[in-house]
N, C-alpha and C positions, 0 to 999 in steps of 0.2 A: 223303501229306500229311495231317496231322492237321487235323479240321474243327473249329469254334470250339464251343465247349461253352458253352452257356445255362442260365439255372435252369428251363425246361423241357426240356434236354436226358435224355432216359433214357440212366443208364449204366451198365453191368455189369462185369464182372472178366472178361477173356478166357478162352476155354477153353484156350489152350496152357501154362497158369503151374500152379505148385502153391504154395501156402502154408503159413507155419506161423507159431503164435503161440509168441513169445519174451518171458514173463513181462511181458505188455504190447503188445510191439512184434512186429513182423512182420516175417516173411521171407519173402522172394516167388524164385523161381526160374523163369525163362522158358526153359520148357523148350524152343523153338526157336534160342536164341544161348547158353545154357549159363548165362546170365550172374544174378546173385544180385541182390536188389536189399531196400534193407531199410526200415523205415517206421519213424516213432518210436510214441507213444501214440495222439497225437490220428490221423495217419495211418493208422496199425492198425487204429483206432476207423472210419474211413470206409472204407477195406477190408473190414472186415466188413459193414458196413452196403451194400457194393453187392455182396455176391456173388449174389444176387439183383436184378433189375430194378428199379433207382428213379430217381425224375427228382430231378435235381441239389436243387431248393429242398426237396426232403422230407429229406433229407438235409442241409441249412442249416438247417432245422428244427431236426432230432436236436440237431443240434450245440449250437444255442445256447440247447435245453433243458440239455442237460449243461453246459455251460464259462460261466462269464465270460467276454464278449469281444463286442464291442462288433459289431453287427450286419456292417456293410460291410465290416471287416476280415477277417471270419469267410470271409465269399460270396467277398470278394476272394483271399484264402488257401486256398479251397477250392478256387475255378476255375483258381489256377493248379497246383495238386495233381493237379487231374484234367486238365489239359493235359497238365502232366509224362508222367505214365502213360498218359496214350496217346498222347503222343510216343515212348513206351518198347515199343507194343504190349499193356500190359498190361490197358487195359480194352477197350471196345467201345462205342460212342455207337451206341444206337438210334433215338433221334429226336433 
């Protein structure tokens, strides 16, 4: 059962996936169900930004230094991004 992700939550990239960048976009591979999985730009973009430990709001940060987009849309779009993937298994929530 995946746990509810906050903008204090710490989240990281599992260790059982491998990735790769596709002129932008990302290709994720969970190497425990075989199964591919693919991100567009901006998703890519926070893929990279958690393969290392960061808590959800420094990462809403990044974000809305780079893009146009209106603040609550952004967090709201983010936290369900980071639901997804780890409903998928593919990150880790630390705290």
């Amino acid at each position: 059962m995946s746990k509810e992700i906050l903008l204090d939550s710490v989240v990281v990239t599992a260790r059982d996936q491998l990735s790769c960048d596709l002129t932008g976009e990302a290709a994720i591979l969970d190497i425990k169900t075989g199964t591919y999985y693919g991100l567009d730009a901006i998703g890519a973009r926070i893929w990279n930004l958690i393969q290392s430990p960061k808590p959800v709001k420094e990462v809403l940060g990044v974000l809305l230094e780079e893009y146009d987009v209106d603040t609550n849309r952004c967090e709201r779009e983010l936290l369900e991004l980071l639901q997804e993937l780890d409903a998928k298994g593919l990150i880790e929530i630390q705290a």
